[in-house]
C-alpha positions as CSV (number, residue, x, y, z in Angstrom):
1,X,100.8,92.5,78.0
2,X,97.5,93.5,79.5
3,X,97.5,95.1,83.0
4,X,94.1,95.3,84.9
5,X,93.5,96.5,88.4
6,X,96.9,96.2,89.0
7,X,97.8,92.8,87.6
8,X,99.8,91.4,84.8
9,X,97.6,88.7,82.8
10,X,99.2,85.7,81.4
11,X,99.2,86.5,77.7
12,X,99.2,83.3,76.6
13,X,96.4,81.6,78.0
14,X,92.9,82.5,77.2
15,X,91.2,85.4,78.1
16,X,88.5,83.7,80.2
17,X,91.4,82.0,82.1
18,X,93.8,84.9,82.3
19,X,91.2,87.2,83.5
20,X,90.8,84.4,86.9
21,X,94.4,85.4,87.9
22,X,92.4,88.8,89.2
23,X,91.3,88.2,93.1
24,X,87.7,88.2,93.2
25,X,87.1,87.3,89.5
26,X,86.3,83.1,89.1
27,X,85.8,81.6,85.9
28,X,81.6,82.0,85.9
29,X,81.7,85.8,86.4
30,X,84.9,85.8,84.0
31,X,82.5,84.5,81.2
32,X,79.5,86.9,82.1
33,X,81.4,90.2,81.4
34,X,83.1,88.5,78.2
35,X,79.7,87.6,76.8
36,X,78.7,91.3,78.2
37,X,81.4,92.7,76.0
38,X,80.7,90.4,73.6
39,X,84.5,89.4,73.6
40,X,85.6,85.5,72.5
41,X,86.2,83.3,75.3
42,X,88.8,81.3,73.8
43,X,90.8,84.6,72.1
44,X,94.3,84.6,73.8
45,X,94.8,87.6,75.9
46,X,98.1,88.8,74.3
47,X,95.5,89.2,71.1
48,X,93.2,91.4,72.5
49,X,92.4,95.3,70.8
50,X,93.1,98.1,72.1
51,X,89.5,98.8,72.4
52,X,88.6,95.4,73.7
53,X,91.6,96.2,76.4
54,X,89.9,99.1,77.2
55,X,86.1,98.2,77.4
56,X,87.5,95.0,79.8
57,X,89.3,97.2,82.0
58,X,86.9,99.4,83.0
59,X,83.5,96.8,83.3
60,X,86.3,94.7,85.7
61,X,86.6,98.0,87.5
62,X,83.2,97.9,88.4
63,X,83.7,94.8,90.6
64,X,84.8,94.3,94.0
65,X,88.8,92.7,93.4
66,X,92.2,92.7,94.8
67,X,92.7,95.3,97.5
68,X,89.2,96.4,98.3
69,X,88.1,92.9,98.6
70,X,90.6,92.1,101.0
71,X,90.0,95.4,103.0
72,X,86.4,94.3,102.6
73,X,86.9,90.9,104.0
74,X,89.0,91.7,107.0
75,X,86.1,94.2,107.8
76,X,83.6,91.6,107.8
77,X,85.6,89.4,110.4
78,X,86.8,92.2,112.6
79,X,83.4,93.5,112.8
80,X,82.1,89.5,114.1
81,X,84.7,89.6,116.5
82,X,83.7,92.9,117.9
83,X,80.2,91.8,118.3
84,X,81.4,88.5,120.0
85,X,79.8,86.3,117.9
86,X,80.5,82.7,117.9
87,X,81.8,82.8,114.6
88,X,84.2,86.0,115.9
89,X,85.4,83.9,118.8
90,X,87.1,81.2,116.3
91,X,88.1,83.5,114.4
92,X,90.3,85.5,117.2
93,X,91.5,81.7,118.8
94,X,92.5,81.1,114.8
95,X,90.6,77.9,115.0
96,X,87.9,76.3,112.1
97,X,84.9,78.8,111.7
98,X,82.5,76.4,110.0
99,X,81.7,74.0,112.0
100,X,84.8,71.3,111.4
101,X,86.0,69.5,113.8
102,X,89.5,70.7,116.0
103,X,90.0,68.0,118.5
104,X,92.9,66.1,115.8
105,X,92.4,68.2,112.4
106,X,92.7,71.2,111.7
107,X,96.2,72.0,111.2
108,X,96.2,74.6,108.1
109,X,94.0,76.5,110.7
110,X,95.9,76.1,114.2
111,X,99.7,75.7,112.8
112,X,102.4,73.4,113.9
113,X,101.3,70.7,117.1
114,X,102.4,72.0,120.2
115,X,103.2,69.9,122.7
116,X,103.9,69.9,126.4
117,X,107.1,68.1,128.6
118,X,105.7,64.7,127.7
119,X,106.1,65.0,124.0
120,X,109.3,64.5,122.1
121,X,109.2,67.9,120.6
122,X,109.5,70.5,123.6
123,X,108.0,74.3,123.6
124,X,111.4,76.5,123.3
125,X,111.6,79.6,125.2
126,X,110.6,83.0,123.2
């Protein structure tokens, strides 16, 4: 089983696609450091050298994945709010940042409808 940056890859799918279960790695930059290492695309990751193992694990440490990304994400949005951009405002309301619309969408975003004494579904007390 290969472990890299603190994640287990599937060892039966291929290498290009087990190395896409790391945060921050997609399938095109997944392709650029195999072709980098000169490493087969298609070669299962369960069948990967030692050396190979090795050689992958430190170019992907070289990348921004997993924890730091997220740190590096929530930086970037914390650092809009504090500046009160517009962009900072949604994000703090927790409504659609880009532009969509919120007047009947945007559910994922703003969670379960809440509705007043008129609805059938009342706000309980907490």
């Amino acid at each position: 089983m290969v472990r890299i940056s603190g994640i287990n890859l599937p060892g039966s799918k291929h290498i290009l696609i087990a190395l896409t279960a790391i945060k921050g790695i997609g399938r095109p930059l997944a392709r650029r450091i195999l072709t980098e290492l000169k490493i087969d695309p298609m070669l299962p990751a369960e069948k990967l050298t030692e050396e190979q193992e090795a050689r992958l694990r430190s170019r992907v440490e070289r990348e921004v994945t997993e924890g730091e990304l997220n740190r590096k994400t929530m930086l970037d949005v914390k650092r809009l709010q504090d500046i009160g951009t517009w962009r900072g405002m949604r994000h703090r309301r927790k409504l659609p940042v880009r532009g969509q619309t919120s007047r009947r969408n945007a559910r994922t975003k703003r969670g379960k409808k809440k509705t007043g004494l008129s609805g059938r579904t009342t706000l309980s007390k907490t």
